[in-house]
PARO-543494 format. One record per residue (C-alpha): residue number from 0; residue in three letters; x, y, z. Coordinates in steps of 0.2 Angstrom, whole numbers, padded with zeros to 4 digits. Each point is the difference from the previous one (the first is absolute). Example, Ala and Ser with C-alpha at 12.3 -4.5 7.8 and 13.67 -1.06 7.14 Angstrom:
BEGIN
   num   residu      px      py      pz
     0      Ala    0062   -0022    0039
     1      Ser    0006    0017   -0003
REM end
This chain:
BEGIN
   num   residu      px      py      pz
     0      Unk    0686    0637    0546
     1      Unk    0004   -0018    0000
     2      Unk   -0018   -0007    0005
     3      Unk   -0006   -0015   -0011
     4      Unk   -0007   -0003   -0017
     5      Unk   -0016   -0009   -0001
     6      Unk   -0002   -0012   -0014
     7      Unk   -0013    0005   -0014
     8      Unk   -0013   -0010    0002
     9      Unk   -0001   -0010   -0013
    10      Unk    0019   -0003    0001
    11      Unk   -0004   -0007    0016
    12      Unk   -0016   -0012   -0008
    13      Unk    0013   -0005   -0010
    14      Unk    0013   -0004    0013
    15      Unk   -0014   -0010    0010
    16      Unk   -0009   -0009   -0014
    17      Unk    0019   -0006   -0005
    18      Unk    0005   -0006    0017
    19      Unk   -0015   -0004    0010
    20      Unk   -0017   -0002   -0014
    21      Unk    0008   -0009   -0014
    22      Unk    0007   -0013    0010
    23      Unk   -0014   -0004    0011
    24      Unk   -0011    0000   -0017
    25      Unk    0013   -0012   -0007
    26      Unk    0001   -0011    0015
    27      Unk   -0018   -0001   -0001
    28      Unk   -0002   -0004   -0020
    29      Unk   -0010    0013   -0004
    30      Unk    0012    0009   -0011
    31      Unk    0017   -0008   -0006
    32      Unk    0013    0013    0001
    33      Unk    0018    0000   -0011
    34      Unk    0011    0012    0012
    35      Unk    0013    0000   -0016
    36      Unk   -0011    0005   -0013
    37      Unk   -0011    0011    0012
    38      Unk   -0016   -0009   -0006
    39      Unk   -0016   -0005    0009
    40      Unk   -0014   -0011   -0006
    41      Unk   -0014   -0011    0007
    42      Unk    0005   -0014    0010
    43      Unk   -0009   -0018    0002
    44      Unk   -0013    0008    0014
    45      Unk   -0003    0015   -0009
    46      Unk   -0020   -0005   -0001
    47      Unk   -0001   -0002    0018
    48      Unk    0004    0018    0002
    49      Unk   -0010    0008   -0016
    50      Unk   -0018    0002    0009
    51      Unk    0010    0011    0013
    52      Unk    0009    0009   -0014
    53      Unk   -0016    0003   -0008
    54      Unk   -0011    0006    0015
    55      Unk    0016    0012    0003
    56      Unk   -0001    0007   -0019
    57      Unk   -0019   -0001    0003
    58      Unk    0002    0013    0016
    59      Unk    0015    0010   -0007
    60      Unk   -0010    0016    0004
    61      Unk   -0003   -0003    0017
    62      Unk    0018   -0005    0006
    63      Unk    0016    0011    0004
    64      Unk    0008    0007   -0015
    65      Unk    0011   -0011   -0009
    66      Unk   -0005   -0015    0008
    67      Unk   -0006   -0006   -0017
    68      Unk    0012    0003   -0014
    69      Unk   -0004   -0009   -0014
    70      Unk   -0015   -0008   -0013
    71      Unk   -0011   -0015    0005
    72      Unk    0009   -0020   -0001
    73      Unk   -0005   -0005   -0015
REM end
Protein backbone atom coordinates (compact mmCIF):
# COMPACT_ATOMS: atom_id res chain seq x y z
CA UNK A 1 0.00 0.00 0.00
CA UNK A 2 2.96 2.44 0.25
CA UNK A 3 3.25 3.24 -3.62
CA UNK A 4 3.69 6.99 -4.48
CA UNK A 5 1.44 9.93 -4.76
CA UNK A 6 1.42 11.84 -7.85
CA UNK A 7 1.35 15.45 -7.65
CA UNK A 8 -1.90 17.16 -9.01
CA UNK A 9 -1.11 18.69 -11.82
CA UNK A 10 -1.54 21.86 -11.40
CA UNK A 11 0.28 21.66 -8.04
CA UNK A 12 3.00 20.52 -10.05
CA UNK A 13 2.62 23.72 -12.86
CA UNK A 14 2.95 25.50 -9.87
CA UNK A 15 6.05 23.88 -8.45
CA UNK A 16 7.80 24.33 -11.91
CA UNK A 17 6.63 27.78 -12.90
CA UNK A 18 7.94 28.73 -9.32
CA UNK A 19 11.32 27.00 -9.49
CA UNK A 20 12.27 26.72 -13.19
CA UNK A 21 9.67 29.33 -15.49
CA UNK A 22 9.61 32.32 -13.34
CA UNK A 23 13.17 32.58 -12.94
CA UNK A 24 14.28 32.04 -16.50
CA UNK A 25 11.32 34.71 -17.31
CA UNK A 26 12.98 37.02 -14.81
CA UNK A 27 16.45 36.42 -15.97
CA UNK A 28 15.31 37.13 -19.23
CA UNK A 29 13.13 40.61 -18.45
CA UNK A 30 10.23 39.59 -19.79
CA UNK A 31 8.35 39.67 -16.49
CA UNK A 32 9.78 40.98 -13.13
CA UNK A 33 8.91 38.67 -10.35
CA UNK A 34 8.69 39.69 -6.29
CA UNK A 35 9.25 36.01 -4.80
CA UNK A 36 8.01 38.02 -1.31
CA UNK A 37 5.02 39.37 -2.50
CA UNK A 38 4.28 36.48 -4.85
CA UNK A 39 3.76 39.03 -7.86
CA UNK A 40 4.51 38.85 -11.38
CA UNK A 41 4.38 41.66 -13.99
CA UNK A 42 5.91 42.57 -17.44
CA UNK A 43 9.52 43.17 -17.39
CA UNK A 44 11.63 45.53 -19.76
CA UNK A 45 11.67 42.85 -22.86
CA UNK A 46 8.04 42.01 -22.54
CA UNK A 47 7.45 43.47 -26.30
CA UNK A 48 9.91 41.36 -27.74
CA UNK A 49 7.94 38.32 -26.53
CA UNK A 50 4.05 39.79 -27.18
CA UNK A 51 3.87 38.68 -31.14
CA UNK A 52 4.67 35.10 -29.82
CA UNK A 53 2.21 35.53 -26.96
CA UNK A 54 -0.31 36.74 -29.36
CA UNK A 55 0.05 34.04 -32.26
CA UNK A 56 -0.17 31.49 -29.14
CA UNK A 57 -3.77 33.08 -27.89
CA UNK A 58 -4.50 33.42 -31.71
CA UNK A 59 -4.04 29.35 -31.97
CA UNK A 60 -5.38 28.38 -28.53
CA UNK A 61 -7.63 25.90 -30.07
CA UNK A 62 -5.42 24.12 -31.88
CA UNK A 63 -2.78 23.48 -29.04
CA UNK A 64 -2.73 20.79 -25.95
CA UNK A 65 -5.11 21.72 -23.31
CA UNK A 66 -4.04 24.19 -20.90
CA UNK A 67 -1.23 25.47 -22.90
CA UNK A 68 -2.95 28.73 -23.08
CA UNK A 69 -4.34 29.94 -19.74
CA UNK A 70 -5.16 33.38 -19.86
CA UNK A 71 -6.75 36.69 -21.99
CA UNK A 72 -4.60 38.29 -24.86
CA UNK A 73 -1.49 41.04 -23.66
CA UNK A 74 -3.01 44.02 -23.72
Amino acid sequence: MGGQRSIPEDRETMIQMHHVHLPKLADHGFVRWDREAGTVTRGPQFDDIRPLLTVLIENRDDLPGGTVVDSPPS
